[in-house]
C-alpha positions, 0 to 999 in steps of 0.5 A, spaced: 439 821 477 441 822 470 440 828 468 436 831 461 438 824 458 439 823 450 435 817 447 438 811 446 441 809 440 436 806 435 438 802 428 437 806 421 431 802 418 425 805 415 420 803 410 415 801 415 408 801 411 403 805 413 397 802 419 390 802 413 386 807 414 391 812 418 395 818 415 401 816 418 408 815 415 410 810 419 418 810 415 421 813 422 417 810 426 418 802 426 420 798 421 417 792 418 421 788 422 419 790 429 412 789 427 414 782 425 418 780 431 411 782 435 408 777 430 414 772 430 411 765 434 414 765 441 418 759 442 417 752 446 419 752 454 418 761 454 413 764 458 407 765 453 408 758 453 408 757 459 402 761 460 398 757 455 397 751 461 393 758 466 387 759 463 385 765 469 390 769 466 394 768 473 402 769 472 407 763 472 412 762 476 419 762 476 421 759 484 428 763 485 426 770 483 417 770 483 413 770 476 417 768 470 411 774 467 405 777 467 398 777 464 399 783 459 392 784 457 387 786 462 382 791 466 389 795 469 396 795 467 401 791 471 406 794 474 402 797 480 399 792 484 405 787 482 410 786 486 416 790 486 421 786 481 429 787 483 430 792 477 427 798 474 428 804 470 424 809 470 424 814 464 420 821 462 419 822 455 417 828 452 412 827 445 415 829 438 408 825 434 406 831 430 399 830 430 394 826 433 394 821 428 402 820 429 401 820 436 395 814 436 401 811 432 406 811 438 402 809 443 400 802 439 407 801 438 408 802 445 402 796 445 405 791 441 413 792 443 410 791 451 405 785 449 411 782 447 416 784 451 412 782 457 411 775 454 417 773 451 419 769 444 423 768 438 426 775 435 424 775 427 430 773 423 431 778 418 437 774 414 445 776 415 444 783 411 440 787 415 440 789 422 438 784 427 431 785 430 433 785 437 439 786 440 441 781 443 442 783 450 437 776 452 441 772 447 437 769 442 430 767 445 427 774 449 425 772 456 420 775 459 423 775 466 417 777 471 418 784 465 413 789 466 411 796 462 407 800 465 405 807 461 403 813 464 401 820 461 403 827 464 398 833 464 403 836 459 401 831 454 394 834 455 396 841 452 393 844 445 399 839 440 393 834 440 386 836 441 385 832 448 385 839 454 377 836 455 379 828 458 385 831 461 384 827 469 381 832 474 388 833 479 392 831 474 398 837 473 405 838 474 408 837 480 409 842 486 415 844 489 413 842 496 417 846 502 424 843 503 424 841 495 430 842 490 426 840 484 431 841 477 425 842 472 430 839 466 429 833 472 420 832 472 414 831 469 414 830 461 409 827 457 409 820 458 413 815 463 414 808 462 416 804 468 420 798 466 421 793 471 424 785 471 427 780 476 434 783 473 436 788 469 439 786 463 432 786 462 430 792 464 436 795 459 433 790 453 426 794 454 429 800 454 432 799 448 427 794 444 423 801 445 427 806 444 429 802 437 421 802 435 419 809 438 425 813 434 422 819 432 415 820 436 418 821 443 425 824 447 428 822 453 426 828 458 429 824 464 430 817 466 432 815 473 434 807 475 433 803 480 434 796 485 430 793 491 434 790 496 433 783 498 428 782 505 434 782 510 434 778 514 426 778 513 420 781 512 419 788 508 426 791 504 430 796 506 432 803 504 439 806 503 438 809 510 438 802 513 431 802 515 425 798 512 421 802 507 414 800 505 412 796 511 404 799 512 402 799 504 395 797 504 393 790 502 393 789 494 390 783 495 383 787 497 379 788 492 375 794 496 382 797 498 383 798 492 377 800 489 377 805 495 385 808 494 388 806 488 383 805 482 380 812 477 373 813 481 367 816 479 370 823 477 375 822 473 373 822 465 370 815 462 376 813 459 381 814 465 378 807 469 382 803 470 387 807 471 390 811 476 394 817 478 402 815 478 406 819 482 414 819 483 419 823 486 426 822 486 429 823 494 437 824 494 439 822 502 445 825 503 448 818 506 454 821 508 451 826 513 446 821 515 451 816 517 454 821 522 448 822 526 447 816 533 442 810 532 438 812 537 437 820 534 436 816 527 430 811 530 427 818 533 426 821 527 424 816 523 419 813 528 421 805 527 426 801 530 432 800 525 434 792 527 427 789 526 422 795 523 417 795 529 415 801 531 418 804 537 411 802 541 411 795 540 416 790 539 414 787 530 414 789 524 407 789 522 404 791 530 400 797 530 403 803 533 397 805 538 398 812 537 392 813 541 396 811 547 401 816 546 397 823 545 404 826 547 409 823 543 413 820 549 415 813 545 413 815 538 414 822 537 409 826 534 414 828 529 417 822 526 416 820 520 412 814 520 407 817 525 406 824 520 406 820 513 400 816 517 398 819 524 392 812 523 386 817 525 379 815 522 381 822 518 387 820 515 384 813 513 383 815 506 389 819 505 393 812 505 396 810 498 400 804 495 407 805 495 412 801 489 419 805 491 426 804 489 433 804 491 438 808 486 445 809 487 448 813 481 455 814 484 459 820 485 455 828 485 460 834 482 464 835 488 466 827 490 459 826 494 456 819 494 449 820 490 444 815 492 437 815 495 429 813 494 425 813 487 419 814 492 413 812 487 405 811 490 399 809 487 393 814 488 385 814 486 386 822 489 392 825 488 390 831 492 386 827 499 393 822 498 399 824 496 399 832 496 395 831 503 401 827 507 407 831 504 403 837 506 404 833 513 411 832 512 413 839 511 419 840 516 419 834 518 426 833 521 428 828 516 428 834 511 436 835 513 437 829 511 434 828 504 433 832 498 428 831 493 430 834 486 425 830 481 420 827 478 412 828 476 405 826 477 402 822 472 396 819 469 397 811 469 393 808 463 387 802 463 389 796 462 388 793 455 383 789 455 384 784 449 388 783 443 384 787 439 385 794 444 391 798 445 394 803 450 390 810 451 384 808 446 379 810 450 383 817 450 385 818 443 378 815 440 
């Protein structure tokens, strides 16, 4: 993980005009050009294009990677029941908007700069005297590339800067240390989190960029954390840097009451949050070196899963239930093993279950030569106290917790979807 990051370098233009009816000077905040590049027509053959001929909003496809894009516009945000894309970025933000006026101006920049980065199209030409509207790190068209952006707020954003302490979510706060963590705070939490997603990381870079340029002066770079997911090998569920399958028992996104019953605001969240839901990330550093030491058998006993094919050390598949009720001892799968403490599948724990989107990262070598590389373990939950705290608090002193360090990361709010063209990131909060 970097730790506290500097933004990103953005270019030197000012001299955006003012949105009608708001008292904000926008001259720091994005250019005249940006707004054009939103505006500028998107080019034949493009993903947007592409979309045209789908009518039910479904994404297009591109055979070799997944969805060449995703609907932008819709009553959730992307990025949570979609599947993993092979690259992401995550990154925190601390908000510099000095009132509420300037704050609702960033978030409808952060709305039109996602609206067209997850659709694709023509940069805004600006002739040769002026800075570029867009990097160019896509080449001369931007391609949507299966992109999404997925914005969340942090119980911070919540404090008296803005006036919005009373639609403050329920359980939304900072994140607890839990027994066995090794949280640096310069490294968790913030007012605002994107996650950046896309089939190749160039794209993901493009975004961070695209953003960093339209957002100069309203939001700082707190933490930012990359990461990757590995090809199914040789099948089934990706694997993490252990070596092991990760993710195997998520729930079914496709099921709709499934996800009403474990992803999706419920009714004791505040009016605006529906649609929405609370979005967790914790950055685990494994201690590799240390874990490639221990014998394969020790390995599989403490995880609870076979490393070669991912079944549980009671069956023989991947996906075959584990029958816990049939081993009350522990005898082939240890009442201790990670797989069976994360869900011990009893109708009690059944509401407890959340949906998981992690990420490999591999960030090289810590200040003593170590290999530094782990899990940005991220989960999706309608209740951040019954899922995710319930089961780390059932993870507590597990024997895995030699092997692994968690040192980042934050609890946050994902926003609703927007709906339409004429509706914009946290309007309903900031109404």
């Amino acid at each position: 993980m970097t730790a506290t990051t500097p933004p990103v370098p953005g270019d030197q233009e000012e001299g955006g005009a003012d949105r009608p009816g708001r008292g904000f000077n926008r001259r720091n905040f994005f250019s005249g050009v940006i707004g054009a590049a939103v505006a500028a027509p998107v080019a034949l053959g493009s993903a947007q294009a592409a979309m045209a001929s789908s009518p039910t909003g479904a994404p297009t496809t591109d055979a070799a990677a997944g969805p060449a894009s995703y609907p932008f516009e819709g009553e959730h945000q992307q990025g949570i029941l979609t599947p993993a894309q092979a690259s992401s970025a995550f990154i925190s933000f601390d908000v510099t908007a000095a009132s509420r006026g300037e704050l609702a101006d960033l978030m409808h920049t952060l709305t039109e700069r996602s609206r067209f980065l997850t659709a694709g199209g023509s940069p805004a030409s600006v002739g040769i005297t002026a800075p570029p509207s867009d990097s160019g790190v896509l080449g001369p068209q931007v391609v949507a590339d299966g992109l999404t952006i997925t914005t969340s707020v942090g119980a911070s954003l919540f404090d008296a800067r803005f006036g919005l302490a009373s639609k403050k979510p329920s359980k939304l706060r900072a994140m607890e240390d839990f027994p066995n963590d090794s949280l640096d705070r310069a490294r968790c939490d913030g007012d605002l989190l994107l996650q950046i997603c896309a089939h190749n990381s160039d794209t993901v870079i493009h975004a961070v960029r695209d953003i960093a340029r339209a957002t100069r002066g309203a939001m700082q770079v707190r933490w930012r954390q990359d990461g990757f997911v590995s090809p199914p090998r040789p099948s089934g569920t990706p694997r993490n840097l252990m070596g092991f399958k990760d993710g195997t028992s998520n729930p079914d996104v496709s099921d709709a009451a499934e996800m009403s019953d474990l992803v999706w605001a419920d009714a004791g969240e505040p009016a605006w949050a529906a649609g929405g839901t609370y979005h967790v990330v914790r950055a685990i550093r494994m201690l590799v070196e240390f874990w490639d030491r221990v014998n394969l058998h020790e390995q599989e006993s403490m995880i609870g899963r076979r490393r070669d094919s991912g079944a549980p050390l009671s069956a023989s598949g991947e996906f075959d239930d584990p029958h816990y009720e049939l081993d009350p001892t522990g005898e082939s799968v240890s009442l201790g093993a990670h797989v069976r403490a994360a869900n011990p599948r009893t109708p009690e724990s059944a509401s407890s279950r959340m949906l998981r989107r992690a990420y490999n990262y591999s960030g090289g070598l810590d200040s003593n030569g170590n290999l530094d590389m782990g899990l940005i373990f991220v989960t999706f939950n309608q209740d951040l106290e019954r899922q995710f705290v319930t089961v780390q608090k059932r993870l507590a002193d597990e024997p895995l917790v030699d092997y692994i360090k968690p040192f980042g990361g934050g609890y946050f709010y994902a926003l609703p979807g927007v709906t339409d063209s004429g509706d914009w990131l946290a309007s309903g909060l900031l109404a």
